[in-house]
N, CA, C and O atoms as CSV, one atom per row, in Angstrom:
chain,resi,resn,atom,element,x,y,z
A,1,UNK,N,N,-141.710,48.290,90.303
A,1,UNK,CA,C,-141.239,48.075,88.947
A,1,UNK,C,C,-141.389,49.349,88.155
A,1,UNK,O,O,-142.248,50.230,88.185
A,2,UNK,N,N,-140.463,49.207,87.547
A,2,UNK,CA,C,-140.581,51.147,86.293
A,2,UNK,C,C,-141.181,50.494,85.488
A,2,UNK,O,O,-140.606,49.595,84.873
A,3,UNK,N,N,-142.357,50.756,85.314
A,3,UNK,CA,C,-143.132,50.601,83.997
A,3,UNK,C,C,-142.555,51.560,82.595
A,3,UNK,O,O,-142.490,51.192,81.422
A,4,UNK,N,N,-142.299,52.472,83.002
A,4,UNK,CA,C,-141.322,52.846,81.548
A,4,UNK,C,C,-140.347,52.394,81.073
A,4,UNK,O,O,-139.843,52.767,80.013
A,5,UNK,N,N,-139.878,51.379,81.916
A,5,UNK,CA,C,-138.592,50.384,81.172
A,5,UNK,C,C,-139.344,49.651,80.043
A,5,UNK,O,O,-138.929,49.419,78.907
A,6,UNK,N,N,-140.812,49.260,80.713
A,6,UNK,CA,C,-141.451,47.910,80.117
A,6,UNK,C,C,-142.770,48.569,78.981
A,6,UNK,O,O,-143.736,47.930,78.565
A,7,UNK,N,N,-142.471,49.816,78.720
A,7,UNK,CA,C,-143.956,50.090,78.110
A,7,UNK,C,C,-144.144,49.493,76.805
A,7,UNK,O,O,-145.037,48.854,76.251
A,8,UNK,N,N,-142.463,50.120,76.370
A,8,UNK,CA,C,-142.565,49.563,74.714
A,8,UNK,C,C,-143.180,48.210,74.222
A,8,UNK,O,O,-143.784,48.100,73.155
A,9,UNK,N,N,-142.924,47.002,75.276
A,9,UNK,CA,C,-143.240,45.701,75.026
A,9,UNK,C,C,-144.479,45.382,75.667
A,9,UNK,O,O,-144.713,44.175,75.606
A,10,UNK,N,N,-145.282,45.996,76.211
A,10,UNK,CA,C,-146.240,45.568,76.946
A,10,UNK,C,C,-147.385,46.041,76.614
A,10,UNK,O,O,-147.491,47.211,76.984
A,11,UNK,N,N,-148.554,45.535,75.923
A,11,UNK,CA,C,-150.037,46.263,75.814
A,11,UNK,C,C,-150.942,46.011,76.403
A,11,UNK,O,O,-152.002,46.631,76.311
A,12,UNK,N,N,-150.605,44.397,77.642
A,12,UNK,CA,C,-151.779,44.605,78.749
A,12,UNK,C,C,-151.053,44.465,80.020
A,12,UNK,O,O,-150.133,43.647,80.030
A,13,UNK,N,N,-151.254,44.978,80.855
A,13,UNK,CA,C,-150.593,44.574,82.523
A,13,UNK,C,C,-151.817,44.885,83.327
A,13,UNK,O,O,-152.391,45.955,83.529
A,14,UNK,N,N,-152.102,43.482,83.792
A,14,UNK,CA,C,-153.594,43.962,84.814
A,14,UNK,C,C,-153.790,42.591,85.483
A,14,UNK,O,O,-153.042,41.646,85.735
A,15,UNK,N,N,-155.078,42.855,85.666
A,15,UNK,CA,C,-156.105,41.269,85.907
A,15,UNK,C,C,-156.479,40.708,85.030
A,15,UNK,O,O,-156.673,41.228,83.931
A,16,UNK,N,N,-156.713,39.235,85.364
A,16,UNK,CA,C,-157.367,38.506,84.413
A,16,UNK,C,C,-158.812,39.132,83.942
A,16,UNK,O,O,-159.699,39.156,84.795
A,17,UNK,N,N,-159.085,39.622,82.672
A,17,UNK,CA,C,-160.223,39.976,82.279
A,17,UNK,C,C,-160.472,39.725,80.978
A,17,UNK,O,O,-159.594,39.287,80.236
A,18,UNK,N,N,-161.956,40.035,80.491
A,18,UNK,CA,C,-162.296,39.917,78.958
A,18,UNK,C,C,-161.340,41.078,78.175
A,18,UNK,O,O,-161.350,41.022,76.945
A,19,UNK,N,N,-160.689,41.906,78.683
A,19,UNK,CA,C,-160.382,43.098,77.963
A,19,UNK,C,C,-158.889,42.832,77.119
A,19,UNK,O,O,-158.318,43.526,76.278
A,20,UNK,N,N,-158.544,41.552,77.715
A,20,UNK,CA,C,-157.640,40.800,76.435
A,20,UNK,C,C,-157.876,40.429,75.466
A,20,UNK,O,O,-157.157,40.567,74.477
A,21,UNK,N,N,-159.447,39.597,75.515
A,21,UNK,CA,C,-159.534,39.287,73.973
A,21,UNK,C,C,-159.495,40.519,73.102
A,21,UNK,O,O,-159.289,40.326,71.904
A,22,UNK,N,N,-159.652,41.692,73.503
A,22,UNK,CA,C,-159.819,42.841,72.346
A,22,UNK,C,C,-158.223,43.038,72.172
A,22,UNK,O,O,-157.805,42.782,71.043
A,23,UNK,N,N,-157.160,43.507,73.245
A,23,UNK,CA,C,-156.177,44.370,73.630
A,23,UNK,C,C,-155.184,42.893,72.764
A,23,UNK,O,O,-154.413,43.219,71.861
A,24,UNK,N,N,-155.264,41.929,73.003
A,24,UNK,CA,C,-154.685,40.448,72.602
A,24,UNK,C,C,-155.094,39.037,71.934
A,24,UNK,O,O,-154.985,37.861,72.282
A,25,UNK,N,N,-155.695,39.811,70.635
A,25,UNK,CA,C,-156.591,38.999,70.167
A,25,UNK,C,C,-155.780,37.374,69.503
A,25,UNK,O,O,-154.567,37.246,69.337
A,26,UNK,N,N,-156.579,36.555,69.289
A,26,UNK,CA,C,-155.428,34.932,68.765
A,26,UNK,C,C,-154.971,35.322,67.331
A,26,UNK,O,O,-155.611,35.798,66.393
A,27,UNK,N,N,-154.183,35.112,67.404
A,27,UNK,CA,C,-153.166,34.527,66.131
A,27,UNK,C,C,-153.002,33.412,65.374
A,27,UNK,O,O,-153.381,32.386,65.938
A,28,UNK,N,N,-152.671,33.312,64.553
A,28,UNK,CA,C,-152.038,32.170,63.643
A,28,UNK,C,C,-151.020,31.729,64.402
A,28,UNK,O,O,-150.503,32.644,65.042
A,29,UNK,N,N,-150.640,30.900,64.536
A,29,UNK,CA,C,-149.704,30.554,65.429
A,29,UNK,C,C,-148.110,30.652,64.356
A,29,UNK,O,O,-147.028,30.821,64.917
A,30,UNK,N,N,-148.172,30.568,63.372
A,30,UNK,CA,C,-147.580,30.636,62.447
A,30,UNK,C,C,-147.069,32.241,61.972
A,30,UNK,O,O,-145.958,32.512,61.517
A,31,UNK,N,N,-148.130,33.148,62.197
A,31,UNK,CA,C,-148.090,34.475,62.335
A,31,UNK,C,C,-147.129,35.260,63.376
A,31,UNK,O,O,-146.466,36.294,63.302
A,32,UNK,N,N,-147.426,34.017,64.661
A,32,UNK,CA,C,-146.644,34.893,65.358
A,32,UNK,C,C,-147.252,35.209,67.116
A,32,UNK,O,O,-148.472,35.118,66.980
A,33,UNK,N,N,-147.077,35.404,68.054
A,33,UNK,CA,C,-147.730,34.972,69.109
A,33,UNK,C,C,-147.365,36.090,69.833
A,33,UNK,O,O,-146.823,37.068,69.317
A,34,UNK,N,N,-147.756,35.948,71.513
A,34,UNK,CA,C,-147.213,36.974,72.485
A,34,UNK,C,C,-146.524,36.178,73.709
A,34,UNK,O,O,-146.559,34.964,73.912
A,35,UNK,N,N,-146.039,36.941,74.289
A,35,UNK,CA,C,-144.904,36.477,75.610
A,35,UNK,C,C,-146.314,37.009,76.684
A,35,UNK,O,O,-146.956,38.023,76.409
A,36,UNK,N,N,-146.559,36.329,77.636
A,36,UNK,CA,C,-147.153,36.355,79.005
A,36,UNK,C,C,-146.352,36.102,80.383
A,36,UNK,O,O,-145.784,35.029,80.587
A,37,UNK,N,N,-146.348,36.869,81.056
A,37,UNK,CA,C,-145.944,36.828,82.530
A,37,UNK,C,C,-146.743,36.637,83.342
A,37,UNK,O,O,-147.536,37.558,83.147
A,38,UNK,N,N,-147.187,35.946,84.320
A,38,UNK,CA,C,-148.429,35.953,84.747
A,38,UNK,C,C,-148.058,35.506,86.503
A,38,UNK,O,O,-147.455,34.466,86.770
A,39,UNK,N,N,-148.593,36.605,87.700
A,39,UNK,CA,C,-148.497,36.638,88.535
A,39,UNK,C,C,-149.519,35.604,89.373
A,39,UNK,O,O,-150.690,35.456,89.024
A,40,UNK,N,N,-149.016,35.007,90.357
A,40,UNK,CA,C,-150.237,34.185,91.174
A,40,UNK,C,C,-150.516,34.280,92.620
A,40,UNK,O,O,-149.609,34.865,93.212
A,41,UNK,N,N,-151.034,34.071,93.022
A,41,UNK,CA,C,-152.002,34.182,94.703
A,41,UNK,C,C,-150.772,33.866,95.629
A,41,UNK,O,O,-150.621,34.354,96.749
A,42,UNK,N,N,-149.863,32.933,94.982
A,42,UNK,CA,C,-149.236,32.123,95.674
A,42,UNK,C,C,-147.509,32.380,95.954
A,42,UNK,O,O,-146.631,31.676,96.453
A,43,UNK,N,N,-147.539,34.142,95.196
A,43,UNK,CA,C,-146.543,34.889,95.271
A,43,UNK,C,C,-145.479,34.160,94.187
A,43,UNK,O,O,-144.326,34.585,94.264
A,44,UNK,N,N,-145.734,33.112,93.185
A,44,UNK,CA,C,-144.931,32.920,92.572
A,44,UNK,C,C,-145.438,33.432,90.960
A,44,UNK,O,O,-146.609,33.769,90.785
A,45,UNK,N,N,-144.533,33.449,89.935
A,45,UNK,CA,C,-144.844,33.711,88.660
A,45,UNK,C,C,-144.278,32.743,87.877
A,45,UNK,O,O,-143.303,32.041,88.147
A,46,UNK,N,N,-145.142,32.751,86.611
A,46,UNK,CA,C,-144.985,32.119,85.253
A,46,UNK,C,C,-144.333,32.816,83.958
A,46,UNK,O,O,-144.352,34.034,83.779
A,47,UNK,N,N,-143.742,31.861,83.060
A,47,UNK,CA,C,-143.748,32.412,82.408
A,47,UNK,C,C,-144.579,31.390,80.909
A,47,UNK,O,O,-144.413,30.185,80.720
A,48,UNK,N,N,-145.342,32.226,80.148
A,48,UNK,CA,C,-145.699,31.553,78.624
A,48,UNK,C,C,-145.875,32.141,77.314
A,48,UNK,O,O,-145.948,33.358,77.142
A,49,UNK,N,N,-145.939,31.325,76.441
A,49,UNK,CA,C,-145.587,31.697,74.875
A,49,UNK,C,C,-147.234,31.292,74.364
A,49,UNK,O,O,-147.980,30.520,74.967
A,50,UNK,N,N,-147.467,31.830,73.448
A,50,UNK,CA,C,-148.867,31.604,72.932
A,50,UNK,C,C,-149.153,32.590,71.888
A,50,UNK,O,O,-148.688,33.728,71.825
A,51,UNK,N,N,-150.033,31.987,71.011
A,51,UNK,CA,C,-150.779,33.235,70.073
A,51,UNK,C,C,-152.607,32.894,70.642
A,51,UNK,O,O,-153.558,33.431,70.073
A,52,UNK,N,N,-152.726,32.194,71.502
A,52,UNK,CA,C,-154.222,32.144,72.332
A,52,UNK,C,C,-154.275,32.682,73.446
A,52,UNK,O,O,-154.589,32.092,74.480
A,53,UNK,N,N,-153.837,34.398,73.314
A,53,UNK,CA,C,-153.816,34.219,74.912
A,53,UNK,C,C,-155.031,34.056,76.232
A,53,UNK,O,O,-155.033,33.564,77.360
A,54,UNK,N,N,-155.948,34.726,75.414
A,54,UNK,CA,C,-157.245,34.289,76.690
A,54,UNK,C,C,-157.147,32.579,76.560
A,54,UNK,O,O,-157.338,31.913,77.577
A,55,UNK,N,N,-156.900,32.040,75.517
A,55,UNK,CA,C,-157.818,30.541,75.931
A,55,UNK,C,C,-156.833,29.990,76.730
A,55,UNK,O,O,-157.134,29.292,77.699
A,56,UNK,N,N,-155.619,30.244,76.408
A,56,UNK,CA,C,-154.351,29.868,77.363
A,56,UNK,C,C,-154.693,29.977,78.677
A,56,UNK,O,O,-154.756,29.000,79.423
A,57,UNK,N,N,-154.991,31.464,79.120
A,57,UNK,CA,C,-155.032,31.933,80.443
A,57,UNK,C,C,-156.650,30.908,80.864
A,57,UNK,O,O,-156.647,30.637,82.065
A,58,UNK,N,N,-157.551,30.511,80.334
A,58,UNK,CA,C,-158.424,30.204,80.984
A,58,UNK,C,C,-158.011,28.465,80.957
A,58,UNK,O,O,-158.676,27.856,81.795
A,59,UNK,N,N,-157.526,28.015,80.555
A,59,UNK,CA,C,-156.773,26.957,80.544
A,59,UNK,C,C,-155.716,26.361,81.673
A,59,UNK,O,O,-155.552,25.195,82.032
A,60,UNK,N,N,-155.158,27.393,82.040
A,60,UNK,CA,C,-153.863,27.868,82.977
A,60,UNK,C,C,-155.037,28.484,84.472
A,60,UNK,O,O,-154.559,28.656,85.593
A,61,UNK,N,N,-156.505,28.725,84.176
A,61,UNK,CA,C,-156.870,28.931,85.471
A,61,UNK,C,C,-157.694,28.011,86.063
A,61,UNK,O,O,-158.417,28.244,87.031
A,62,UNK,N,N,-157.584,26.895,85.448
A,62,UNK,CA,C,-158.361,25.751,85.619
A,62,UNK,C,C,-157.428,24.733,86.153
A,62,UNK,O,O,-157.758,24.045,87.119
A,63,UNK,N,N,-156.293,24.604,85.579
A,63,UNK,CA,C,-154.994,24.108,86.601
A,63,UNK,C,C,-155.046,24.527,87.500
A,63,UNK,O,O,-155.712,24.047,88.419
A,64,UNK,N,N,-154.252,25.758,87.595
A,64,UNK,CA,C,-154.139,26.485,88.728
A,64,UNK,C,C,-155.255,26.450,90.218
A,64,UNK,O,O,-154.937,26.821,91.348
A,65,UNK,N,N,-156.098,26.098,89.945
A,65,UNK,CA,C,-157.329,26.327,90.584
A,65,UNK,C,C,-157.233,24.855,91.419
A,65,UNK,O,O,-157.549,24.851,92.608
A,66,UNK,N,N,-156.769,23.552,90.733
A,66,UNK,CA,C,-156.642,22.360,91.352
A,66,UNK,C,C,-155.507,22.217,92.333
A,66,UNK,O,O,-155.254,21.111,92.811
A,67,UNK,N,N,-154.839,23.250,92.641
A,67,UNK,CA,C,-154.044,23.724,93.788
A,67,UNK,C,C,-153.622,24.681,94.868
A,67,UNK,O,O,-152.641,24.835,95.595
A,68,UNK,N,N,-155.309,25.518,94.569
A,68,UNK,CA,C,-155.751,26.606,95.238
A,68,UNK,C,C,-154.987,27.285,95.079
A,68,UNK,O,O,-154.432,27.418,96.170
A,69,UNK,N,N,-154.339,28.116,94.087
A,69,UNK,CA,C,-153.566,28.957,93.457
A,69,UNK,C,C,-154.905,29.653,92.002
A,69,UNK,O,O,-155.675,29.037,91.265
A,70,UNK,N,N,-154.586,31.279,92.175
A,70,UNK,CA,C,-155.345,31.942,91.390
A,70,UNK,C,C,-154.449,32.682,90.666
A,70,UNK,O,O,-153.243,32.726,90.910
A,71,UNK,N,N,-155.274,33.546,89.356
A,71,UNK,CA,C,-153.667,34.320,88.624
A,71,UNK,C,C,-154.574,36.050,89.320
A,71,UNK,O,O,-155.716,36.458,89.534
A,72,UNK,N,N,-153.122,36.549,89.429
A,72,UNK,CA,C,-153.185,37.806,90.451
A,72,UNK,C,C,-153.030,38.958,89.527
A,72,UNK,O,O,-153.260,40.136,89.799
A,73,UNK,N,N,-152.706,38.581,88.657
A,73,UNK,CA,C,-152.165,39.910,87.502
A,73,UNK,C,C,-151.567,39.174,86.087
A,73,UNK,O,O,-150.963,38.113,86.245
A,74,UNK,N,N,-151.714,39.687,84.775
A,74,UNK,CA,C,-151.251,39.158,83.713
A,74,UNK,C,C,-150.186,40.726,82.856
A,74,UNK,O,O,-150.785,41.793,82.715
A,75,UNK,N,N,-149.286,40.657,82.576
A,75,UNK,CA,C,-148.262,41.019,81.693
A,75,UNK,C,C,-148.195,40.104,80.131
A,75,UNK,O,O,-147.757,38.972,79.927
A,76,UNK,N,N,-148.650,40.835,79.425
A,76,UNK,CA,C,-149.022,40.105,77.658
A,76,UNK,C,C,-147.768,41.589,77.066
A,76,UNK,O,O,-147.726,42.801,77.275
A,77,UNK,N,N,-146.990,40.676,76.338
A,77,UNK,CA,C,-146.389,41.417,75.605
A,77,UNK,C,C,-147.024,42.047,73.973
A,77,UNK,O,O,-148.111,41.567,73.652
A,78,UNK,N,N,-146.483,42.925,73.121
A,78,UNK,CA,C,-146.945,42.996,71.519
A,78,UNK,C,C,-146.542,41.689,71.373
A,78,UNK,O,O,-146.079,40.932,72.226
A,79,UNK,N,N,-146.803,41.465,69.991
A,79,UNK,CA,C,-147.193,40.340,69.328
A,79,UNK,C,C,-145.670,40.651,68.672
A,79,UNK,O,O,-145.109,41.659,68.242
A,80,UNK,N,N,-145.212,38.841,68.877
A,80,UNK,CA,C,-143.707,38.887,67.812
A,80,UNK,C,C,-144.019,37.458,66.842
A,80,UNK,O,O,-144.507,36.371,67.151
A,81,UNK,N,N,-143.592,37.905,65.767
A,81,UNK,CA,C,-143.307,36.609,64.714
A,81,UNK,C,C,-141.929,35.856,65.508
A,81,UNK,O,O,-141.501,34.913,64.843
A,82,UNK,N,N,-141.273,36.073,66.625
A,82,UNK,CA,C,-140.261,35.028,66.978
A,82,UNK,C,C,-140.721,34.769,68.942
A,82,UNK,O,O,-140.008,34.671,69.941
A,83,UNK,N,N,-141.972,34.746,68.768
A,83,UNK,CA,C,-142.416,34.883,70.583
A,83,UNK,C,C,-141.931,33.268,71.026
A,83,UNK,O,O,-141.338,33.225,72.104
A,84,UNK,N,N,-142.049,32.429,70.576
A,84,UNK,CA,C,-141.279,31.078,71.211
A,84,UNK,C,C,-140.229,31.028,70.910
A,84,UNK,O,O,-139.989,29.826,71.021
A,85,UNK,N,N,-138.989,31.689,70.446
A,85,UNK,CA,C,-137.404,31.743,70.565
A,85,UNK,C,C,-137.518,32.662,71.749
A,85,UNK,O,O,-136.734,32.546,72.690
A,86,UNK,N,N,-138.235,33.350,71.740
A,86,UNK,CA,C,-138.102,35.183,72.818
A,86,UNK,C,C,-138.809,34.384,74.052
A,86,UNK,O,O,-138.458,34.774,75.166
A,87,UNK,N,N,-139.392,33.729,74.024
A,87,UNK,CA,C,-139.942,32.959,75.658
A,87,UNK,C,C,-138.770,31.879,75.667
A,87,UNK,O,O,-138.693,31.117,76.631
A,88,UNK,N,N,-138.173,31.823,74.986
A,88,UNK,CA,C,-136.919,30.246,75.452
A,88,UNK,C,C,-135.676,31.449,75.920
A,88,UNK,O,O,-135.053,30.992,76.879
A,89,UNK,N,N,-135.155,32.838,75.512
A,89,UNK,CA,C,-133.887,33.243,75.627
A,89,UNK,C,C,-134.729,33.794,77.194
A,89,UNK,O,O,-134.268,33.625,78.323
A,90,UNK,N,N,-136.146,34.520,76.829
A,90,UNK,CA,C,-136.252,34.935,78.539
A,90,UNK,C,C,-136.259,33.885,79.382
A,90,UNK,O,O,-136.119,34.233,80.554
A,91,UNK,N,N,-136.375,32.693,79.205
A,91,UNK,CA,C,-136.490,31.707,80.258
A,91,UNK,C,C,-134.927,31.372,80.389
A,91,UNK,O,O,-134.780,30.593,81.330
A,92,UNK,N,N,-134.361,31.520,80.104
A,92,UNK,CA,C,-132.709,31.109,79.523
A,92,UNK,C,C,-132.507,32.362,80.467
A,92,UNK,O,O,-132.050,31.982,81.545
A,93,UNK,N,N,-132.676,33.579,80.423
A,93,UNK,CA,C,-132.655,34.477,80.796
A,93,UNK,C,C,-132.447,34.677,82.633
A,93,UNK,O,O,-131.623,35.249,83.347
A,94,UNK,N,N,-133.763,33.809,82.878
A,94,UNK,CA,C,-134.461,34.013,83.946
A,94,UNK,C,C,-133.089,33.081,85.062
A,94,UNK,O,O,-132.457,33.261,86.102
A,95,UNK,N,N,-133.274,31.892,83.776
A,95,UNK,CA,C,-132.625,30.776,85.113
A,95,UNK,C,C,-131.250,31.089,85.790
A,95,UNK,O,O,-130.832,30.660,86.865
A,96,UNK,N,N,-130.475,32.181,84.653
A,96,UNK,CA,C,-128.821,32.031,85.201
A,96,UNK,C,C,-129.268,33.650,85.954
A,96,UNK,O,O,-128.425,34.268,86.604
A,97,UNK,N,N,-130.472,34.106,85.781
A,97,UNK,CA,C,-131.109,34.995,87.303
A,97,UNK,C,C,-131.267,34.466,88.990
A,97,UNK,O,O,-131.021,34.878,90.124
A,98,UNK,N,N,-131.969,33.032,88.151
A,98,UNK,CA,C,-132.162,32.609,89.409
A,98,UNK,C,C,-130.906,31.206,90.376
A,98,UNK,O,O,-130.965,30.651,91.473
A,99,UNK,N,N,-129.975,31.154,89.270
A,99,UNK,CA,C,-129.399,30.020,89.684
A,99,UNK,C,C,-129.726,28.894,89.156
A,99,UNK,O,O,-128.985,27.918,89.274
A,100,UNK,N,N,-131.009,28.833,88.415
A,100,UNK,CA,C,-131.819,27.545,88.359
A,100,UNK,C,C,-132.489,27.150,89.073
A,100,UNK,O,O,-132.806,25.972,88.904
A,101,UNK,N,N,-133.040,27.842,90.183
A,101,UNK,CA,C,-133.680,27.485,91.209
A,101,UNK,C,C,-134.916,27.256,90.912
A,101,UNK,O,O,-135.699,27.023,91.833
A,102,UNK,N,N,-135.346,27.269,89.628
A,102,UNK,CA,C,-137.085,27.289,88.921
A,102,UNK,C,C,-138.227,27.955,90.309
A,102,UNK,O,O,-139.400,27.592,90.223
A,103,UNK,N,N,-138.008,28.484,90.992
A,103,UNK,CA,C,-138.584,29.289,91.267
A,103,UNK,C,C,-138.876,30.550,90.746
A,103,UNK,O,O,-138.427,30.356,89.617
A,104,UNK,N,N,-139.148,31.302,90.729
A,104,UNK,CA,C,-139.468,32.739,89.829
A,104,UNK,C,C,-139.761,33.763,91.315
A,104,UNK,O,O,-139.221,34.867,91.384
A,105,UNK,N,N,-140.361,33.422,92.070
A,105,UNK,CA,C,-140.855,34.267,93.014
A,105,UNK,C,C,-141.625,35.395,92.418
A,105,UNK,O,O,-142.209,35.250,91.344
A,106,UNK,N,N,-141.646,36.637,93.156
A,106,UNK,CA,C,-142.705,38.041,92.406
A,106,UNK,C,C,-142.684,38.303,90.769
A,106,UNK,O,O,-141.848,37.820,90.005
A,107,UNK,N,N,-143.584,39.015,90.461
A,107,UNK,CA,C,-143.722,39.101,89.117
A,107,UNK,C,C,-143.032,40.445,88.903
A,107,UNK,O,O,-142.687,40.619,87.734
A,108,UNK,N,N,-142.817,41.192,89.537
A,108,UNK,CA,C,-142.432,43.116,89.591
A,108,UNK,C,C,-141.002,42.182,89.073
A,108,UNK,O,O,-140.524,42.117,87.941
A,109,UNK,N,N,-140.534,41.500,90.365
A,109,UNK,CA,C,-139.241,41.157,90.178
A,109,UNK,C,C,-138.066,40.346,89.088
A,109,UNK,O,O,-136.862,40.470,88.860
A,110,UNK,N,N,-139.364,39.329,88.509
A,110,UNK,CA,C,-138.969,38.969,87.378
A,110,UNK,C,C,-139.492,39.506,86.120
A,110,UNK,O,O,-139.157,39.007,85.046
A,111,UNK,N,N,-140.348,40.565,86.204
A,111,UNK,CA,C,-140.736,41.541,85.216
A,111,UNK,C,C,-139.015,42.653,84.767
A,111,UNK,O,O,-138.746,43.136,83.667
A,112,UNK,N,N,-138.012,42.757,86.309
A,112,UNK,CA,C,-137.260,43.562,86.276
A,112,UNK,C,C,-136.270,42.549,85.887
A,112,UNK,O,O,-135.230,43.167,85.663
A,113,UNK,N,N,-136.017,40.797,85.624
A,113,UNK,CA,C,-134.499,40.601,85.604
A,113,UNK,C,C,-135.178,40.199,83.898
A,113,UNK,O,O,-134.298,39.610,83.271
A,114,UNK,N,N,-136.336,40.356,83.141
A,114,UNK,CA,C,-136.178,39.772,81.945
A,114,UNK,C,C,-136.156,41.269,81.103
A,114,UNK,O,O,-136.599,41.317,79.956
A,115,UNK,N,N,-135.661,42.345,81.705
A,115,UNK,CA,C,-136.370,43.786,80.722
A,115,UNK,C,C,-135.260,43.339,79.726
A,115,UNK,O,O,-135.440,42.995,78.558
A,116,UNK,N,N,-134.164,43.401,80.352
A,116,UNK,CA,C,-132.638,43.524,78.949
A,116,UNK,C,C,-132.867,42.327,77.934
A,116,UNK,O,O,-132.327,42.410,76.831
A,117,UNK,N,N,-133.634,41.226,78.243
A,117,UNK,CA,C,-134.058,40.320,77.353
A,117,UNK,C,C,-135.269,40.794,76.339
A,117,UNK,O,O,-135.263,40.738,75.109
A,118,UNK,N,N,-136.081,41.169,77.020
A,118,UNK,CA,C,-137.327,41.299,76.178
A,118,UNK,C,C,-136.678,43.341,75.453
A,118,UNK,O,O,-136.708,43.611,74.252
A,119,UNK,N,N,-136.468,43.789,75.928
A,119,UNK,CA,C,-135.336,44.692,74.644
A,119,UNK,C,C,-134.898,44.223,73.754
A,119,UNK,O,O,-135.293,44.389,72.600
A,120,UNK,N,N,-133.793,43.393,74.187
A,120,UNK,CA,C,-133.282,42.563,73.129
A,120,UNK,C,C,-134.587,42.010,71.835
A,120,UNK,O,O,-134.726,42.330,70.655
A,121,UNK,N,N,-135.173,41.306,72.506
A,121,UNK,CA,C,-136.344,40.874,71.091
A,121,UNK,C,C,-136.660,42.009,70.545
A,121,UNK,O,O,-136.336,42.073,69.359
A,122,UNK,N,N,-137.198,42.973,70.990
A,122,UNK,CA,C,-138.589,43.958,70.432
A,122,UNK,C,C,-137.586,45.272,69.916
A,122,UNK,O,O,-138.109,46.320,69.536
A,123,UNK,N,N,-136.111,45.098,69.946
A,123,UNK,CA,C,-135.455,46.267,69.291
A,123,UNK,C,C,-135.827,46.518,68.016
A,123,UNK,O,O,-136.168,47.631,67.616
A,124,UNK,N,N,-135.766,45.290,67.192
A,124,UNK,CA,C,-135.647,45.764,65.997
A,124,UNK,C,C,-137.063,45.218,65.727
A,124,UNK,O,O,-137.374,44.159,65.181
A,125,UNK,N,N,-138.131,46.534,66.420
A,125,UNK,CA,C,-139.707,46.353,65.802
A,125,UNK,C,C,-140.450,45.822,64.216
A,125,UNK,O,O,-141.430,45.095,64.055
A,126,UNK,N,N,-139.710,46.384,63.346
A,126,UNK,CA,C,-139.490,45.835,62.080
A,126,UNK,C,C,-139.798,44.322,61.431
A,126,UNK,O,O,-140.605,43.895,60.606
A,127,UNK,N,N,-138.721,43.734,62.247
A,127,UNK,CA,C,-138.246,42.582,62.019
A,127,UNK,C,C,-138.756,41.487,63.025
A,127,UNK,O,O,-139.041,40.307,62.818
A,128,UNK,N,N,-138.781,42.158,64.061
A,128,UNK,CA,C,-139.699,40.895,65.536
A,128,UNK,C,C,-140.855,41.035,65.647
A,128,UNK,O,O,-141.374,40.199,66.387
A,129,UNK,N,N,-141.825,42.101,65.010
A,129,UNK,CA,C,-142.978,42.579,65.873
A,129,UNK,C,C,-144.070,42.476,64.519
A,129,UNK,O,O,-143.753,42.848,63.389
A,130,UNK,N,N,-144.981,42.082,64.764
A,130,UNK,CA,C,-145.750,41.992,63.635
A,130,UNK,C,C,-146.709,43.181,63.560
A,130,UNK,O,O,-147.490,43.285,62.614
């Protein structure tokens, strides 16, 4: 994956760690939230909307966990005042990627079919990005 396609929108790409609550701290939900991509053990990916993102992710690893599936890597976007329209057009995005097949498969890979989407949101920093 070119991470310089994705820098502008992205302030964490890693492992699950404490170093989100600092890098992605909660929101008002009203304020405005972040887009998450989140890679798993199980070679498939997610996608979610949130202004909680650690409590989300520890939430999401407690599921996950009841199907021996772990999260392998997390992608947290900046923070947008429109992050649940911008997680419905990337998911909108994703499906006429995938056919509808609600599979997602790799995260590199669907990190690469949502870039022209998540551009689209975060162009006009101003106005999407808090």
């Amino acid at each position: 994956m070119n991470n310089e396609k994705l820098k502008d929108f992205v302030i964490y790409d890693g492992v699950l760690d404490d170093k989100i609550l600092d890098i992605a701290p909660n929101l008002n939900a009203f304020d405005g939230g972040y887009i998450m991509f989140i890679g798993l053990t199980n070679a498939t990916s997610r996608l979610v909307g949130t202004s909680t993102p650690y409590r989300r992710l520890m939430g999401l690893v407690r599921q996950f966990e009841q199907f021996g599936v772990s999260i392998e890597r997390v992608v947290v976007t900046a923070p947008s005042a429109n992050y649940l329209q911008g997680r419905q057009r990337i998911a909108t995005a994703l499906e006429k990627s995938t056919a509808g097949k609600g599979d997602l498969g790799q995260l590199d890979r669907v990190l690469e079919m949502v870039q022209p989407a998540l551009s689209k949101l975060f162009e006009n920093k101003g106005s999407a990005c808090i």
